[in-house]
N, C-alpha and C positions, 0 to 999 in steps of 0.2 A: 504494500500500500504506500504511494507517495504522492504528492502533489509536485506542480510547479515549483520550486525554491525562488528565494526570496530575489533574486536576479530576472524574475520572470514579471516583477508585480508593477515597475513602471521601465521606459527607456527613454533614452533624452534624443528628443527631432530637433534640426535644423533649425529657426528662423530668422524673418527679418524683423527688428524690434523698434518701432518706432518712438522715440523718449527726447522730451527737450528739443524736438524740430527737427529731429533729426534721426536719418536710418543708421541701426547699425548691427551686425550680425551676433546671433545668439542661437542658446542651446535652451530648450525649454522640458523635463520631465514630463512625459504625460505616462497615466493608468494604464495599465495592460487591459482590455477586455476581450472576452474570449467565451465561446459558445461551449456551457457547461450542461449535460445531460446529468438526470438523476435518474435511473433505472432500478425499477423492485422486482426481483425474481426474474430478470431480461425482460422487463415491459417497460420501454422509457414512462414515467411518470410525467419529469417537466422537463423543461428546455429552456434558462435563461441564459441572459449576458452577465456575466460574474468575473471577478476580479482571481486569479490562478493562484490565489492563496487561502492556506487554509481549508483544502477542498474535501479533508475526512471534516472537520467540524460543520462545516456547514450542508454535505450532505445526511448526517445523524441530525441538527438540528431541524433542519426542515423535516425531515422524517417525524420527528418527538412535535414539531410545531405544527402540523397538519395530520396528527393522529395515526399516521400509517403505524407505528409504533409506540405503545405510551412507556416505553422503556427500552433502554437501550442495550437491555440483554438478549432483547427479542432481536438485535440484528446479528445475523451469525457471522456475517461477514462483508466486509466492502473493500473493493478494487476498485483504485484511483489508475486510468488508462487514457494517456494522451492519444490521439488520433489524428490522422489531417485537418477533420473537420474540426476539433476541438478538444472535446477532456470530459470521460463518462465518468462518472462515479455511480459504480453497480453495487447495492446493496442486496444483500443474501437473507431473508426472512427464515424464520424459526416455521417449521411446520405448521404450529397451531397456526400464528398470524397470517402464515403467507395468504393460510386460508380464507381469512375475515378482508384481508387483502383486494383478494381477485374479485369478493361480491362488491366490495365498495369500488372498486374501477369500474362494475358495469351502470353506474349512477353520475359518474366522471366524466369530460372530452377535454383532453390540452390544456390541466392545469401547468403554470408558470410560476413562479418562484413567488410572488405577492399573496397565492393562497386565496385570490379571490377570481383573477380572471381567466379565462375559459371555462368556469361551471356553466351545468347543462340548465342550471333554474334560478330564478330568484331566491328558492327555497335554499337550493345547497348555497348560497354565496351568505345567508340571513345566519350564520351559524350559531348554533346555543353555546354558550362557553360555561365552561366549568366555575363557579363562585369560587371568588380569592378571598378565602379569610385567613384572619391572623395575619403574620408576616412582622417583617423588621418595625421598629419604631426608630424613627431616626431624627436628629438636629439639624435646624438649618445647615448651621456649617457643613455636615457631612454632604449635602447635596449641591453644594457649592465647591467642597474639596476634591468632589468626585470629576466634579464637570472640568476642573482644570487638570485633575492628575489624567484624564481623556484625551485634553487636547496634548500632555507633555508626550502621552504612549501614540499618538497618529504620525508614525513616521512616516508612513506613503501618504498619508494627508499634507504633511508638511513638504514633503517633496512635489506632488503635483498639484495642489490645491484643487484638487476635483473626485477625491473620494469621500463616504461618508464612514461613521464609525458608531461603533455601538461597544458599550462595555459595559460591564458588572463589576458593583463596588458593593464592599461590607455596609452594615447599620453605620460603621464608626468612618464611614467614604473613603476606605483603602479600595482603589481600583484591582481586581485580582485577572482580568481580562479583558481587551479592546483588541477588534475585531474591524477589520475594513474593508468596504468593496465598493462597486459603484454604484451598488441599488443596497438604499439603507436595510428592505427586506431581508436580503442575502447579512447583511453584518449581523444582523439580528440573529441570523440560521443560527450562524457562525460563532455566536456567543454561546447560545441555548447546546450546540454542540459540544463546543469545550466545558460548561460545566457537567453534562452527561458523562462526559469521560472522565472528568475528575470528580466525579462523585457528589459534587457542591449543590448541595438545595438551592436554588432562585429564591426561594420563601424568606431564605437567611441573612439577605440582602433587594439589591435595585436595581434596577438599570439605568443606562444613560445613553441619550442618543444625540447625533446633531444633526440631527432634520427634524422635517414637521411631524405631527405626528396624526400618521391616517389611521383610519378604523383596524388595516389587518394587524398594524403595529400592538394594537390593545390585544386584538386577537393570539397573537406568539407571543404576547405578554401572559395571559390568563392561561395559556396551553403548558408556560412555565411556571405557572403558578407563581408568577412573582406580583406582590402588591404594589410596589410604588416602582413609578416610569416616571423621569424626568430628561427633558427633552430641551435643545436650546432657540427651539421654534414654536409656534400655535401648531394647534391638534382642530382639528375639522370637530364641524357640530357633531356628525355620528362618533367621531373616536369619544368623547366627553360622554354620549348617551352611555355608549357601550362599557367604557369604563364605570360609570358609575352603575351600572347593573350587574357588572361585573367584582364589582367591591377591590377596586384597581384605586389607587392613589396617582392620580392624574397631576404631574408637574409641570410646569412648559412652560417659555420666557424666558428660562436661565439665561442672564446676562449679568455677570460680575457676581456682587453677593444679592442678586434682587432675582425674583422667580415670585408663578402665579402658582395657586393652585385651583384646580378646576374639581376635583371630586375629592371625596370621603382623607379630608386633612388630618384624621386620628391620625394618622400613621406620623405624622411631625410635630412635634415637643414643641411646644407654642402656638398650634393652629385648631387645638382641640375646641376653641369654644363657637369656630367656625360653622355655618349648616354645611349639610354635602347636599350636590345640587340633585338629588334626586328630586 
């Protein structure tokens, strides 16, 4: 099993740079992206553009975050296999599941890594999430310490300025993972995967993200059962419904030491006398 290494995640293009009136030639990093297959039991599942790193974590995470597996013992096995066309990562199901598996693909057409598009119905896209109770209780500061130890770990962030990242920090904002690609979805996979492998409850900590935050985001939030998501953009009307139905502690704003919160504030030491917007 191997991925892309880390020589694979951006390369520096030619340009001509325009500054101060004047042209003059440069070298600029950009992102790698690269046509990434998820395959269960040789039945491609999805087909997105994804960044070549990291590509066992974010195929187990999408797995755990769109239910194909609610554990990561159930995969027997995954093979990471570049190809002309791109880079499959084939996951091997446990008998029991493969089986629950193959019913739930005939209800399926061309889902994509966001976990919402190509469903066959409004129904399957409407999905019931699992209630987040409990979870970490945390201090401003930690969700402020969390959001800068994020931007210190985005080294391909800081190189091309054009990927996003997602990481997991303790209750106490020690970041333990940050994860990056070009579709925030995928960074997301990519978190929920490495803590599957290392064994680390979501419950026991947060997330942090630096994009907006749409509905599926709440979605692979609640599938990891983690309670509080803070975000350094606005979250959409439905991401705020869904979180608060979901008993998700909705963050979003982060800029310096200032952030909103948009659902059920127990979860932070000083916001308790707040309502939650249900």
């Amino acid at each position: 099993m191997a991925s892309e290494g880390a020589e694979a995640e951006a390369r520096a293009v030619p340009t001509v740079r325009f500054r101060a009136g004047r042209f003059q030639t440069a070298t600029r990093d950009l992102p790698s992206e690269v046509a990434v297959a998820i395959s269960v039991n040789g039945s491609t599942h999805a087909v997105m553009m994804a960044t070549p790193a990291d590509l066992p974590d974010l195929a187990v995470g999408l797995a755990l975050n769109e239910g194909i597996v609610s554990d990561g013992a159930e995969i027997e096995r995954l093979d990471v296999e570049a190809t002309d066309a791109g880079i499959d990562c084939r996951l091997w199901l446990a008998p029991a599941r493969a089986a629950g598996y193959v019913a739930r693909r005939r209800q399926m057409t061309g889902p994509v890594g966001c976990g919402l598009c190509g469903v066959e119905s409004l129904e399957l896209a409407a999905r019931t999430l699992p209630a987040v109770t409990g979870g970490a209780v945390v201090r401003p500061e930690a969700i402020v310490a969390a959001m800068g130890a994020m931007g210190d770990g985005q080294r391909l962030g800081r190189r091309t300025r054009a990927v996003h990242a997602a990481a997991f920090a303790t209750a106490a904002g020690e970041v333990v993972a940050v994860r990056e690609d070009v579709g925030r979805h995928n960074a997301l996979d990519k978190v929920a995967g490495h803590l599957a492998a290392a064994n680390i409850a979501a419950s026991g900590g947060f997330l942090v993200l630096t994009s907006r935050v749409s509905v599926e985001l709440i979605q692979k939030a609640a599938m990891m059962g983690c309670g509080l998501l803070a975000a350094v953009s606005v979250p959409t009307q439905l991401a705020v419904r869904e979180a608060d139905e979901a008993g998700i502690t909705l963050v979003a704003v982060v800029r310096g030491e200032e952030f909103e919160v948009f659902t059920h504030p127990g979860r932070i030491v000083g916001a308790n006398a707040l309502p939650s917007s249900g």
